[in-house]
BALUMDREN-660787 format. One record per residue (C-alpha): y negated, x negated, z negated; residue in one letter; residue number from 1. Coordinates in nm, 4 decimals. Layout:
BEGIN
<r py="Y" px="X" pz="Z" residu="a" num="NUM"/>
...
END
This chain:
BEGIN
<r py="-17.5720" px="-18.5603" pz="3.9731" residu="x" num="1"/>
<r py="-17.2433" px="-18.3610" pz="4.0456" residu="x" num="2"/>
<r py="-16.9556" px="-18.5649" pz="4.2375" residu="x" num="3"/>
<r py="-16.9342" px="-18.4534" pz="4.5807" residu="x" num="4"/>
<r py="-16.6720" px="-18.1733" pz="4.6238" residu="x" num="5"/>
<r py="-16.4041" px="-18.3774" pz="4.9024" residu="x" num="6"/>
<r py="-16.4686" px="-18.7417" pz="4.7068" residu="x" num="7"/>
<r py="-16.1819" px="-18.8234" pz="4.5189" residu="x" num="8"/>
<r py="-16.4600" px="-18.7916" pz="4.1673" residu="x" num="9"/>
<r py="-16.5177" px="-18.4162" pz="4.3048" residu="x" num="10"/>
<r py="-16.1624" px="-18.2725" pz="4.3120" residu="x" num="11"/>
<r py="-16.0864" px="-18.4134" pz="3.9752" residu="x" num="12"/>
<r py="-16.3874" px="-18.2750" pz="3.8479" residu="x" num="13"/>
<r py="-16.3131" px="-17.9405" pz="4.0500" residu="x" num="14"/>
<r py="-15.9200" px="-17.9637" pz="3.8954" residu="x" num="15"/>
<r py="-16.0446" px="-18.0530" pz="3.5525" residu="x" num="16"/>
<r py="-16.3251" px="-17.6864" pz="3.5344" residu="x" num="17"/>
<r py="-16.0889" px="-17.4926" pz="3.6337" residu="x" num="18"/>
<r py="-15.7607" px="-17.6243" pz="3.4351" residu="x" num="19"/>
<r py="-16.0580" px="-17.5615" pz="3.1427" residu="x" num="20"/>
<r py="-16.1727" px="-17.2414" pz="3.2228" residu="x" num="21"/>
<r py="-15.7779" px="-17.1330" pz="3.2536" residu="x" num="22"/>
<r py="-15.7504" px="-17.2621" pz="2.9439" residu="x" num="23"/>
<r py="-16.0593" px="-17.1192" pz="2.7571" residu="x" num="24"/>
<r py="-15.9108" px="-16.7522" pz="2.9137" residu="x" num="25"/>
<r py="-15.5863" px="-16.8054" pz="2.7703" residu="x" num="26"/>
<r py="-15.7145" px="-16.8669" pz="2.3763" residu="x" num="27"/>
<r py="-15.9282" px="-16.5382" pz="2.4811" residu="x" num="28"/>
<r py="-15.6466" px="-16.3063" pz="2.5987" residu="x" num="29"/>
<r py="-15.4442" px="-16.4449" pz="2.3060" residu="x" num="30"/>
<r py="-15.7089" px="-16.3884" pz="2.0272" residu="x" num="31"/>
<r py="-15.7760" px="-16.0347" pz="2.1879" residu="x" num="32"/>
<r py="-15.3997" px="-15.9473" pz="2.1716" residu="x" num="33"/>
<r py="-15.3797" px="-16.0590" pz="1.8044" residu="x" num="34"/>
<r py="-15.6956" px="-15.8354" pz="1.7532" residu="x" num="35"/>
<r py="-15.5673" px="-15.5303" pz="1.8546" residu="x" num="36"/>
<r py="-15.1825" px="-15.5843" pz="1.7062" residu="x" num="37"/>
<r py="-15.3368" px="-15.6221" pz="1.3495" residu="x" num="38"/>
<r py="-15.5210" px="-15.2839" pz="1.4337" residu="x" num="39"/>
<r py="-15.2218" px="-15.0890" pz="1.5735" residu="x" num="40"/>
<r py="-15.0417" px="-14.8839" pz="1.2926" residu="x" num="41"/>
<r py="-14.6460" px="-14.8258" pz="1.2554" residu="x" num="42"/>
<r py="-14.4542" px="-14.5012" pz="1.2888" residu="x" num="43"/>
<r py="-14.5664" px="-14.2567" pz="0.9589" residu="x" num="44"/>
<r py="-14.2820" px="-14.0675" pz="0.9884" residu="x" num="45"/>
<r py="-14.3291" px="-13.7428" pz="0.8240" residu="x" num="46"/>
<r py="-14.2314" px="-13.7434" pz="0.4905" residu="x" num="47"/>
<r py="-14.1108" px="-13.4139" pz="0.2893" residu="x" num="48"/>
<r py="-14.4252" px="-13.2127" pz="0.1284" residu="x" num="49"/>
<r py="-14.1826" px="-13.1712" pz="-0.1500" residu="x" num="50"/>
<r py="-13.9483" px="-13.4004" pz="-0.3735" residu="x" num="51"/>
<r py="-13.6333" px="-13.3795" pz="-0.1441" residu="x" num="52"/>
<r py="-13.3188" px="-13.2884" pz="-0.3543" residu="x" num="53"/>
<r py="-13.0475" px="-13.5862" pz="-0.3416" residu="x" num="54"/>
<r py="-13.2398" px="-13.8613" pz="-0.3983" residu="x" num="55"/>
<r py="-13.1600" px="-14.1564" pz="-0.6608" residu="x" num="56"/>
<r py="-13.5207" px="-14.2248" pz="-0.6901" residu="x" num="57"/>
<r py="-13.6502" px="-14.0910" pz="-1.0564" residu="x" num="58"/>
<r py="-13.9393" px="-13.8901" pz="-0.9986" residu="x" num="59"/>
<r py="-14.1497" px="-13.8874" pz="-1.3223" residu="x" num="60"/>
<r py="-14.2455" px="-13.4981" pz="-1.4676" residu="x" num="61"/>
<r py="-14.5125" px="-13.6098" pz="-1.6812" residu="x" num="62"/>
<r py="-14.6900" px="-13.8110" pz="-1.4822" residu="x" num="63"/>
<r py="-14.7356" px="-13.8850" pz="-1.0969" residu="x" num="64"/>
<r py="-14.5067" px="-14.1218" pz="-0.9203" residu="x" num="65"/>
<r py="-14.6192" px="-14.3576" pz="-0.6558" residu="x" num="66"/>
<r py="-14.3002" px="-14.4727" pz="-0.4303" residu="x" num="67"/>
<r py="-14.3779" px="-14.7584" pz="-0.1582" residu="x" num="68"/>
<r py="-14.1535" px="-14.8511" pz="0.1089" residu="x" num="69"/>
<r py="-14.0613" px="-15.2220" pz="0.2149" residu="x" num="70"/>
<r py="-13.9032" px="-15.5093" pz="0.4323" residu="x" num="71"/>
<r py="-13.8149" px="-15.7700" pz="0.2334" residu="x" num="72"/>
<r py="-13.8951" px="-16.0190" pz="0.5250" residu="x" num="73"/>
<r py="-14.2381" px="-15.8438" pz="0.6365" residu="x" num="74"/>
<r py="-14.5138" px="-16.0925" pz="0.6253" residu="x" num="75"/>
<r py="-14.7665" px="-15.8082" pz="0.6689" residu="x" num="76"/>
<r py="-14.6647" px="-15.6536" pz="0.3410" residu="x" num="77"/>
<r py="-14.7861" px="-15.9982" pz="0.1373" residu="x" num="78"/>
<r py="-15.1101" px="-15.7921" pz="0.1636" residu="x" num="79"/>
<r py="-14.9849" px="-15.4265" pz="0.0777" residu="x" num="80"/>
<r py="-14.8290" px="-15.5479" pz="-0.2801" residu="x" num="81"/>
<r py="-15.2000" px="-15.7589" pz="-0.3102" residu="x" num="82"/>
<r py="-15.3969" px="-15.3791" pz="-0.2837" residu="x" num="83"/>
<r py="-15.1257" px="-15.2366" pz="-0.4902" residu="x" num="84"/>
<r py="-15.1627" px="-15.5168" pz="-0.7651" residu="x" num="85"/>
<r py="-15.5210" px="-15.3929" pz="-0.6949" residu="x" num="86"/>
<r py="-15.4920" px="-15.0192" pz="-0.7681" residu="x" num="87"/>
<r py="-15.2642" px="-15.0491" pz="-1.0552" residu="x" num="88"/>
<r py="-15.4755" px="-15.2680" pz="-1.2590" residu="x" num="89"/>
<r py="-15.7470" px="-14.9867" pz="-1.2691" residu="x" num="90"/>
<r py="-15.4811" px="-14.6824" pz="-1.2514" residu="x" num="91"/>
<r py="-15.1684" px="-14.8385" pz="-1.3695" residu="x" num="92"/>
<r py="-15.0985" px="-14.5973" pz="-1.6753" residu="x" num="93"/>
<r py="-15.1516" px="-14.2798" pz="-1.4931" residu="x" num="94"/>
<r py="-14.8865" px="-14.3278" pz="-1.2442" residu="x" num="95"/>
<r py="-14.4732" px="-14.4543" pz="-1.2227" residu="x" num="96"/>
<r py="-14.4768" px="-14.7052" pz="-0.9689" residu="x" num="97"/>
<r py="-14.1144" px="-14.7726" pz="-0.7821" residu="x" num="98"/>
<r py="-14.1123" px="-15.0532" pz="-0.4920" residu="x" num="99"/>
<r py="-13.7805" px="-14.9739" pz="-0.2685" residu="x" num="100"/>
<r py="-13.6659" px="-15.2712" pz="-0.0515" residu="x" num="101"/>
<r py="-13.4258" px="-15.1644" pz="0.1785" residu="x" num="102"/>
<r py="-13.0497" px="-15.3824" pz="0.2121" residu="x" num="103"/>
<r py="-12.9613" px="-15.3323" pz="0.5553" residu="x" num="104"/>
<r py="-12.5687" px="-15.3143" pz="0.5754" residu="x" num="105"/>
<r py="-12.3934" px="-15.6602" pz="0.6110" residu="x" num="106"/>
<r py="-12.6529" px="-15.8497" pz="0.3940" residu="x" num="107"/>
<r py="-12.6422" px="-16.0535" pz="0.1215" residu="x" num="108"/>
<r py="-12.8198" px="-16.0068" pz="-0.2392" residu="x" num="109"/>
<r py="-12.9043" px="-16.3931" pz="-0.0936" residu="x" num="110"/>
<r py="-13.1372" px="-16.1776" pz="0.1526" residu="x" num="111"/>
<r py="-13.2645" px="-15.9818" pz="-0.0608" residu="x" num="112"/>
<r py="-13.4698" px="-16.2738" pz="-0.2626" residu="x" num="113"/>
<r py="-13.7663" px="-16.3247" pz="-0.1008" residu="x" num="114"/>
<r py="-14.1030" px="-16.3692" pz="-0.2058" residu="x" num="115"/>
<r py="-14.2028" px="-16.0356" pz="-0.1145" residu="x" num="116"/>
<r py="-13.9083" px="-15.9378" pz="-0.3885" residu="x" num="117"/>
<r py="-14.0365" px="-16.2006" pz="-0.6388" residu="x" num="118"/>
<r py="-14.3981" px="-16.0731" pz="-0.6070" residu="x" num="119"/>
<r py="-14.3669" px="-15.6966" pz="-0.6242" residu="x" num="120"/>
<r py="-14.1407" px="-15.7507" pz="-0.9657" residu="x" num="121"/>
<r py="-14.4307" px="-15.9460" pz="-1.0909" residu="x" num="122"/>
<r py="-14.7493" px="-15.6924" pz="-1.0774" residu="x" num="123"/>
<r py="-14.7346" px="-15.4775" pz="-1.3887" residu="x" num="124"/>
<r py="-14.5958" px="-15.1467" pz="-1.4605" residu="x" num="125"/>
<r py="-14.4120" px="-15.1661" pz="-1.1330" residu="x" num="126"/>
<r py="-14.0302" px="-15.1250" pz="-1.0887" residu="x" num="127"/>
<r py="-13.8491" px="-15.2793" pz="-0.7697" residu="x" num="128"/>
<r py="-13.5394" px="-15.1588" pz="-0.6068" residu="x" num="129"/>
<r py="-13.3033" px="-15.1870" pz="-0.3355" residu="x" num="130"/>
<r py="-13.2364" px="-14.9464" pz="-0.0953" residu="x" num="131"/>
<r py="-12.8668" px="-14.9328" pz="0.0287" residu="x" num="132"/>
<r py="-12.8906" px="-14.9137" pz="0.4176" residu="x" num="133"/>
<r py="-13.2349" px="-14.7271" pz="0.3868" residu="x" num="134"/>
<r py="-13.0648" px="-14.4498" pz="0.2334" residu="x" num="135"/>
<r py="-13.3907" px="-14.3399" pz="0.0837" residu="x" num="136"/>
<r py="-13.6229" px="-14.4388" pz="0.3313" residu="x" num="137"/>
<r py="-13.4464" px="-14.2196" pz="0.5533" residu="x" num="138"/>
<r py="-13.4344" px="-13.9173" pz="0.3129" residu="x" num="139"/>
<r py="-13.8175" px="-13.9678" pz="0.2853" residu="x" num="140"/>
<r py="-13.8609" px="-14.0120" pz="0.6393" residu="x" num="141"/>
<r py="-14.0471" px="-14.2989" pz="0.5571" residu="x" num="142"/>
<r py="-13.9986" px="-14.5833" pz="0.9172" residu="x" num="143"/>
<r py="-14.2779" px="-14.8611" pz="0.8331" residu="x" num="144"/>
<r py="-14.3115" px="-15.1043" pz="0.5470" residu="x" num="145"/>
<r py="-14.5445" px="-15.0598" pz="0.3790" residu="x" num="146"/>
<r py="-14.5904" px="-14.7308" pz="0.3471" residu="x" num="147"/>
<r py="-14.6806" px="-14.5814" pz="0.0199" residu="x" num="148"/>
<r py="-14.6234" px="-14.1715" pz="-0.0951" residu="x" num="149"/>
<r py="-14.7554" px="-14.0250" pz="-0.4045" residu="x" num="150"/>
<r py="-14.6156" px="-13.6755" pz="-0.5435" residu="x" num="151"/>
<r py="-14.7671" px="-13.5722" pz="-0.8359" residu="x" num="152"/>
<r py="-14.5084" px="-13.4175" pz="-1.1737" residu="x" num="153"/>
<r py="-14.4109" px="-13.0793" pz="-0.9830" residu="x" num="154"/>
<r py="-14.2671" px="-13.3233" pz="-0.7123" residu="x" num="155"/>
<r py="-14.5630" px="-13.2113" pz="-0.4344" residu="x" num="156"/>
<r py="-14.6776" px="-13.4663" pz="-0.2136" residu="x" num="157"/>
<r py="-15.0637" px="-13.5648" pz="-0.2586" residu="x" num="158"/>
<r py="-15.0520" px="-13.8768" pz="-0.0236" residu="x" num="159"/>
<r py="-14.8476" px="-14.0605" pz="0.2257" residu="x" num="160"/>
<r py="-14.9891" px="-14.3569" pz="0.4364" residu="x" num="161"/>
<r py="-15.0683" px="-14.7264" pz="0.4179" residu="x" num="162"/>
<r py="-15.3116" px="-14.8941" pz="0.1539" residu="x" num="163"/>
<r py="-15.4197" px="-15.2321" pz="0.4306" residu="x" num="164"/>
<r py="-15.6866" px="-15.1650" pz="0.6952" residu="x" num="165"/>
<r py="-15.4909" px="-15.3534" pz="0.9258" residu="x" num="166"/>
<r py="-15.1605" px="-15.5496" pz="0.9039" residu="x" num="167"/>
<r py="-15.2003" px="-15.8638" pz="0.6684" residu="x" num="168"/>
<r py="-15.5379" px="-15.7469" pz="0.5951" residu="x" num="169"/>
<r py="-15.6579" px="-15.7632" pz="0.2675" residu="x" num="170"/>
<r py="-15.9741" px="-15.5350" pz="0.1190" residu="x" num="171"/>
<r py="-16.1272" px="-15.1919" pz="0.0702" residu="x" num="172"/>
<r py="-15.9420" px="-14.9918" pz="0.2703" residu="x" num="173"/>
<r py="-15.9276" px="-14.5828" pz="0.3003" residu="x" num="174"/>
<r py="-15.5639" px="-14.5396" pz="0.1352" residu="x" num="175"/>
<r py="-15.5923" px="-14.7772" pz="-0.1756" residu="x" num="176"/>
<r py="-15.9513" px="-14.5317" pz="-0.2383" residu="x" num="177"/>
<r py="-15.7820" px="-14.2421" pz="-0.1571" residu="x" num="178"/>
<r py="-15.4917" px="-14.3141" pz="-0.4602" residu="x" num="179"/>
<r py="-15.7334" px="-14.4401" pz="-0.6826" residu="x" num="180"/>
<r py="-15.9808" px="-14.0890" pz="-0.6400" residu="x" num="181"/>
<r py="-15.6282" px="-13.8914" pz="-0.6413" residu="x" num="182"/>
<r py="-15.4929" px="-14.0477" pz="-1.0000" residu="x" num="183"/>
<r py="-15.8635" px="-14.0285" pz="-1.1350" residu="x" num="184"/>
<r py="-15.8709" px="-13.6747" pz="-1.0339" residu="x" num="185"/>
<r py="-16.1933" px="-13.6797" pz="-0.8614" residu="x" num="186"/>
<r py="-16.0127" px="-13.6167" pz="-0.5287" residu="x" num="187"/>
<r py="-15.7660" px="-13.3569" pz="-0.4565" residu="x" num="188"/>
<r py="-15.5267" px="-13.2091" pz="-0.1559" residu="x" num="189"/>
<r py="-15.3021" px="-13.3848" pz="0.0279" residu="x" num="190"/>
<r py="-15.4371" px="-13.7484" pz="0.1795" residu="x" num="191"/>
<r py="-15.2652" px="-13.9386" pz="0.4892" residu="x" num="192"/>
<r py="-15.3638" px="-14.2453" pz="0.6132" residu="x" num="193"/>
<r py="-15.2196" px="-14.5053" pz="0.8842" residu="x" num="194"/>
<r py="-14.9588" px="-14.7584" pz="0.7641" residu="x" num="195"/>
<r py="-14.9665" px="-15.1360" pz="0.8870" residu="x" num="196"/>
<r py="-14.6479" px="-15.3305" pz="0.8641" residu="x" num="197"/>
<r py="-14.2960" px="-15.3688" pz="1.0396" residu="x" num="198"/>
<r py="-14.0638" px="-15.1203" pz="1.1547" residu="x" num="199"/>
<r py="-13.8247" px="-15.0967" pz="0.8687" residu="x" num="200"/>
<r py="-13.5105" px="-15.0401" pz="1.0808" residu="x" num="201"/>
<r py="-13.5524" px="-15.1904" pz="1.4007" residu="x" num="202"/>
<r py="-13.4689" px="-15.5552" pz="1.4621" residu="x" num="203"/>
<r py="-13.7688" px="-15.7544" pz="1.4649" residu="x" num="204"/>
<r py="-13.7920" px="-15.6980" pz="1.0842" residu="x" num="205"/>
<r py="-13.4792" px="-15.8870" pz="1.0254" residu="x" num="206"/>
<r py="-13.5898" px="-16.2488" pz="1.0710" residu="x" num="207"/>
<r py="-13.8868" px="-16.3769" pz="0.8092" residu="x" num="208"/>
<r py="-14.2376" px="-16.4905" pz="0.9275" residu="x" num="209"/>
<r py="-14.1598" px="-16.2002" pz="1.2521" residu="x" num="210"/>
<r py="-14.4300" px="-15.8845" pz="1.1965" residu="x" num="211"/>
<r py="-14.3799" px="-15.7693" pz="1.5618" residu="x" num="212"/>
END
């Protein structure tokens, strides 16, 4: 039996339902937000359809060359280098692979070494480098980390996009397909696909463990 509602047993029971269902609504709301963040993609940008002239990055003319884009602090691009390990273990020799970190001005090399750094140097066939106040990021319009773009030898852009189905998410997604069917030849044109990760320039990218 159910206290009375005015007994002093009643109003505790009363304060303690609805302290719980305010509660209960709160790890709802909270899980709901998280949902939909790890779904919402960063700015693309619109990177140039052709190699721009300028650049510092070598763009291999025998082969394709895959460029990706990074924060050295982004926790949501753990996952990115994981599908990139991924695709470059079954298309590794058709492609260059170049991961640019970008230095922000005022930083340390200190700032640079992160396990982000560490990790990307590690996966085969990949070189890493830094990226001097997103000098190249900005000349390839590139905003997000994370973001990968493919051109093939003539310097002609066949893909630009992410390679996670959501930020931190690791698995089949639509981009790491789309570059494995592009280097296997079995898909052709130019691919785009949403990117999941941190803004590279704005502020909440500067401070580890923040993918805001």
């Amino acid at each position: 039996m159910s206290p009375a509602p005015n007994s002093p047993q009643g109003r505790r029971f009363l304060i303690t339902a609805v302290a719980g269902a305010l509660w209960l609504g709160l790890i709802v709301a909270v899980m709901v937000g998280l949902l939909k963040y790890s779904n919402l993609p960063g700015r693309a940008g619109v990177p140039p359809a052709s190699w721009p002239g300028g650049s510092v990055i070598v763009r291999d003319e025998g082969r394709p060359t895959l460029i990706l884009f990074a924060h050295p602090h982004c926790p949501c691009t753990q996952a990115t280098l994981g599908e990139l390990e991924q695709l470059l273990a079954r298309c590794g020799s058709r492609v260059r692979t170049q991961v640019w970190f970008i230095k922000p001005a005022g930083v340390t090399d200190a700032w640079m070494d992160t396990d982000l750094w560490r990790k990307a140097a590690a996966i085969p066939g990949v070189t890493v480098h830094r990226d001097e106040t997103g000098r190249e990021a900005r000349r390839f319009q590139v905003e997000t980390s994370g973001q990968a773009l493919l051109y093939d030898r003539d310097g002609r852009l066949l893909f630009a996009g992410g390679i996670t189905l959501a930020r931190g998410h690791a698995g089949d997604n639509p981009g790491r397909s789309a570059l494995t069917a592009l280097l296997e030849n079995t898909l052709s044109g130019k691919i785009k696909t949403p990117v999941f990760g941190c803004s590279l320039f704005e502020a909440e990218c500067v401070e580890k463990d923040v993918c805001k």
